[in-house]
N, C-alpha and C positions, 0 to 999 in steps of 0.2 A: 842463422842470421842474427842480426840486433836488432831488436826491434825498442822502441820508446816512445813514449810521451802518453797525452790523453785525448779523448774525445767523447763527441757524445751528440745524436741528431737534433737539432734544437727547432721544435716546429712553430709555422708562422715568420719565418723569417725570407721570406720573399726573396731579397736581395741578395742573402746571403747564398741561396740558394744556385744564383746563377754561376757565381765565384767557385760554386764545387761541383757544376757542370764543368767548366774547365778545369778542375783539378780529377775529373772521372775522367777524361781524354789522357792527364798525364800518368792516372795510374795504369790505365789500358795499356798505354805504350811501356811502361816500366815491366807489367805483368808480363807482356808479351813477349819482350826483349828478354825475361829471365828463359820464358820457354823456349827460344831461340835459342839462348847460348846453354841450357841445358840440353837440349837435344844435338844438338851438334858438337858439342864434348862429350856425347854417350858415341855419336856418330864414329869422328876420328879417334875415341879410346878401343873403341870394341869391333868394329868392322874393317876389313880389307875390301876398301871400294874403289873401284876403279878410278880415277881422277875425273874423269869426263862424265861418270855418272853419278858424280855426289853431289850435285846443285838438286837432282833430281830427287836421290836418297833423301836426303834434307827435307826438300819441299812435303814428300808423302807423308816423313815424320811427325813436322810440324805442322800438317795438315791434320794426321790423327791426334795430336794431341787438342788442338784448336777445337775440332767436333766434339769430342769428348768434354771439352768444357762446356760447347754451346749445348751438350745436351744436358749438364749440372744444372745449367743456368734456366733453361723449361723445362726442367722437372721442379725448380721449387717455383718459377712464376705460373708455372700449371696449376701446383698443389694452393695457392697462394689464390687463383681466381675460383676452384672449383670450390675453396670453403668459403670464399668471397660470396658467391652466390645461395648457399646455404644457407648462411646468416644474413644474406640481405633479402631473403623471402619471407622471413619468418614476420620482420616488423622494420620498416624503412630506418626505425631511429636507435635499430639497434647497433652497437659497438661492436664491427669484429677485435675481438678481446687480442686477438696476435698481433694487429698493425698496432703499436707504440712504439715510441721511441727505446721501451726499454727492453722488448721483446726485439720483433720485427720491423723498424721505422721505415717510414715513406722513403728518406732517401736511398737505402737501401734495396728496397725495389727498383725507386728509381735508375741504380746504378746498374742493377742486375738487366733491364731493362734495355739501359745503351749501351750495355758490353753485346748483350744477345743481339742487338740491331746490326753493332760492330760485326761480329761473328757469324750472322746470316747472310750481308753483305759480302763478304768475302767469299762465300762460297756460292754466291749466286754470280760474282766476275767472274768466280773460275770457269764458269763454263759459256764464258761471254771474249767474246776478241777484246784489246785492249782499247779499242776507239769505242767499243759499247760500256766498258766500265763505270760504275756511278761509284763517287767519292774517291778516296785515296786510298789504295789497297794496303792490309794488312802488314804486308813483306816492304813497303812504300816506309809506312811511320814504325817499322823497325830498323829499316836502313836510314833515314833523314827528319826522324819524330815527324809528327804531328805537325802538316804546314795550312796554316790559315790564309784564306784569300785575302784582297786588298780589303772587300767587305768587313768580314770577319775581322780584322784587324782594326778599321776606323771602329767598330761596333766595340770590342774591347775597351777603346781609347777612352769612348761615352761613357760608359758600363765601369771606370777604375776611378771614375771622381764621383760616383755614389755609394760606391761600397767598398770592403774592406776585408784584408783576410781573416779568416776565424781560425787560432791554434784548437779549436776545441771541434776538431772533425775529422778523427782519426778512428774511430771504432770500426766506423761502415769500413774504414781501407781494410783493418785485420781480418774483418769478416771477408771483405773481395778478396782478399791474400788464402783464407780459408778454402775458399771456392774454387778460387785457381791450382791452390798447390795443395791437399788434403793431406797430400801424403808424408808432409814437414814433420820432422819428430824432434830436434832441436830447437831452444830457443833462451836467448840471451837477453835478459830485459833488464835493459842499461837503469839507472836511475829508478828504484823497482820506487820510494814513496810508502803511499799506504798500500801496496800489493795487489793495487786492481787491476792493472796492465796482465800483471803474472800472473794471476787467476781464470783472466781472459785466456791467453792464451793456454793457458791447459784447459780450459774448458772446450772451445773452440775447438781444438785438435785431441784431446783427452775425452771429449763427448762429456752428455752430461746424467751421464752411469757413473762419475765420481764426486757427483753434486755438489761441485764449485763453482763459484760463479762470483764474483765482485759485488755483486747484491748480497750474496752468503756472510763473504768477508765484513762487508758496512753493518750487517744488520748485526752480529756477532760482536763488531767493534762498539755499537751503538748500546747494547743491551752494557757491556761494561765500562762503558761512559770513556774506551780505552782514548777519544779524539777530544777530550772534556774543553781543549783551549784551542781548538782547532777553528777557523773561519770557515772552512771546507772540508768536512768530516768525510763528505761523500767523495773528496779528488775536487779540485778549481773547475773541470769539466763535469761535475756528478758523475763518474765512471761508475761508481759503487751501488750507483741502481740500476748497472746494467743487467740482465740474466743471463747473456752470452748465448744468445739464439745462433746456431750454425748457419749460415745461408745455403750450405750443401750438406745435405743429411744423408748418407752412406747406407746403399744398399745391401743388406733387406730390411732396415730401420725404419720404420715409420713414423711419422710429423705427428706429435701429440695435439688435436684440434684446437685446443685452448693458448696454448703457448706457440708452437709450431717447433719445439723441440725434438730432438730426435729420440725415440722410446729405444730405453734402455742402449743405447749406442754408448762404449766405453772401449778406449783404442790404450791399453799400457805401455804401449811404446813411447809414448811419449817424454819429451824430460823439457824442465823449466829453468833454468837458473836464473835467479833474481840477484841484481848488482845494487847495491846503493852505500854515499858514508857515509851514515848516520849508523853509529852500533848501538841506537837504542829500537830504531825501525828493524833490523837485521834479529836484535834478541825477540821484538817485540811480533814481527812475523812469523819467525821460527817457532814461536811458545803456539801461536795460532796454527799453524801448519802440522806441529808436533802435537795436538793436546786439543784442541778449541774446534775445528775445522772438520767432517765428514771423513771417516778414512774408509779406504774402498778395500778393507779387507776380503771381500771374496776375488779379488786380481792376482790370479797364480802369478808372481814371477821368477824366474827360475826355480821354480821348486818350493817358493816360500809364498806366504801370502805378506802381501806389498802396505806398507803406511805409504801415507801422503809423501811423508819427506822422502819418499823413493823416486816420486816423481817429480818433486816441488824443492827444490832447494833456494834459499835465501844468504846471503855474503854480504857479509860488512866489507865490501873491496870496493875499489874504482878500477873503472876500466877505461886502458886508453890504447896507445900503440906501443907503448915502452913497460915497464916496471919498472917498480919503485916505491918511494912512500910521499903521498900527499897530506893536504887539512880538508878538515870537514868542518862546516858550523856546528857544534854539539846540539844535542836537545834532548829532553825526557818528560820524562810521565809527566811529569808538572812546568816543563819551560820549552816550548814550541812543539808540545809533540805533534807529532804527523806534518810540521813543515815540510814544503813542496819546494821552499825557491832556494836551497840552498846550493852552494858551487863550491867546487875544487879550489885551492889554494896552495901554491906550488910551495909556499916558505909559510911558518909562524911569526908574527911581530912579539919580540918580548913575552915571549911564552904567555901568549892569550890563553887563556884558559875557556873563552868560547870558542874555539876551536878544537877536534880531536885529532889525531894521529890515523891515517886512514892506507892500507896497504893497496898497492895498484901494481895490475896485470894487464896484462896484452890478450887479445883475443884469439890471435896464436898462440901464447903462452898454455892458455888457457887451456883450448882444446887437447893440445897437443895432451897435455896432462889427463884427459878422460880419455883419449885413444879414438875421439871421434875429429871428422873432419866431414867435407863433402861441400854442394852446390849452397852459396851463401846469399840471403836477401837481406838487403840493409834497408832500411824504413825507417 
């Protein structure tokens, strides 16, 4: 899948918080819909079902996979209240050290919270007739989303002239994406920047047995002053002092009490590709990735033991729907390094020399060329 951009929980923010109450409704319905159209293209690929009994085949499918997630989802707010109460015995003022924004943040519970509500509820209609059902059933906001009463509705209307969307609220989603889909091994991270998206997700799905993490990267960056004119060293959203806590930690793994990491979990399958055109971001990852950054040399892979860049690769490319060659804003060590807002440019004016020469691929191009393909989420 592509995944892009940044985020990052920001507490005390009241308002904004309601705004990402209804954006955890839309990413419900989005998570859902993938497992929908993922099981029912395993369905019609691999099975000879009778025609009259595939609404049903279906149903069982996405029924097992749905439990199985609501049991991801109370295994970690299980693990989550029994250290809760540990630490809240010992001294009322003490800090459990794993709810932060940069480990495990409130909204994230929060959202682990109304998916499990989501996910309980459906399986408590199921065994209820359809005039006893409470709210919209699951199979309901995959067929026609997510429909809000007239309430609901006037209540948004109030709710849109005091607040405002925030682009910087996209961590908790990779982590919900985590949760739901663990078993993703690809990943395309458009507009890679300073590399903290990319490191997220290999950490996330890579586990953190190969101790990367976006806080790795910043602190790494920080120590050789590599963002020295940078406004946002850390990413516009502070991504770089994320630690990339899993929300589902992989059994027989167990949650380190301090952090609530997964002890010693490290999955090799994983691969990363980081897109961006700036070819001083691209050398300047690569040297990190290659040289700078933790390499998980005990990871047999095929017979060798694995560097980073086996699972982590970085590209001076754009990616669109066609090929070709575009411009990029230029930047380096000393004139905008780690700029965030730069854009494609389809032509040069009079051979600007702020701009570079940037080659661009398609996303089927792409794949095609590693030999992989499969079920895709765009984000």
């Amino acid at each position: 899948g592509i995944m892009s951009g940044v985020a990052v929980p920001t507490p005390n923010h009241g308002s904004k918080f309601i705004s990402r109450f209804i954006l955890y409704i839309v990413a419900f319905v989005g998570l859902t819909a993938y497992l929908y159209s993922k099981i029912g293209g395993r369905i019609s690929e691999e099975s000879s079902v009778d025609t009259s009994g595939l609404n049903s085949v279906l149903k069982r499918e996405r029924d097992k996979e749905l439990l199985e997630l609501l049991g991801r989802v109370n295994g970690s707010l299980q693990w989550i209240i029994q250290n809760s109460k540990e630490f809240e015995s010992e001294e009322k003022t003490t800090k459990i050290p794993y709810i932060s924004w940069d480990l495990i943040a409130n909204s994230e519970i929060h959202i682990m919270y109304k998916l499990g509500m989501y996910l309980k509820r459906h399986f408590e209609n199921s065994t209820l007739s359809k005039s006893q059902h409470s709210g919209q059933s699951v199979y309901d906001i995959i067929e026609r989303g997510y429909q809000c009463s007239a309430l609901q509705a006037s209540q948004q209307e109030v709710i849109s002239k005091f607040i405002s969307m925030d682009i910087c609220s996209e961590i908790e989603w990779y982590k919900l994406v985590q949760l739901t889909w663990p078993s993703a091994q690809l990943f395309m991270d458009v507009g890679a920047n300073k590399g903290y998206l990319g490191s997220l997700f290999l950490a996330l799905w890579g586990g953190n047995g190969l101790q990367v993490s976006p806080a790795v990267i910043f602190e790494e960056a920080t120590r050789r002053n590599t963002w020295k004119h940078s406004r946002n060293p850390a990413g516009y959203c502070k991504d770089g002092h994320s630690r990339a806590i899993q929300l589902h930690c992989p059994p027989p793994h167990r949650r380190l009490p301090l952090t609530g990491a997964c002890e010693g979990f490290t999955n090799s399958a994983v691969r990363v590709v980081s897109f961006d055109g700036s070819s001083f971001l691209a050398r300047t990852l690569t040297h990190f990735i290659q040289h700078l950054l933790p390499q998980p040399r005990s990871l047999p892979l095929g017979g060798f033991n694995a560097s980073l860049d086996t699972l982590w690769r970085y590209l001076h490319r754009a990616l669109s729907d066609r090929e070709g060659r575009v411009f990029f804003p230029r930047q380096d060590s000393d004139f905008n390094a780690g700029f965030e807002g730069g854009s494609i440019r389809l032509r040069r004016e009079n051979n600007d020399s702020r701009l570079e020469e940037v080659p661009m691929t398609s996303v089927d191009a792409f794949l095609a060329g590693t030999g992989r393909d499969g079920p895709r989420l765009d984000v």
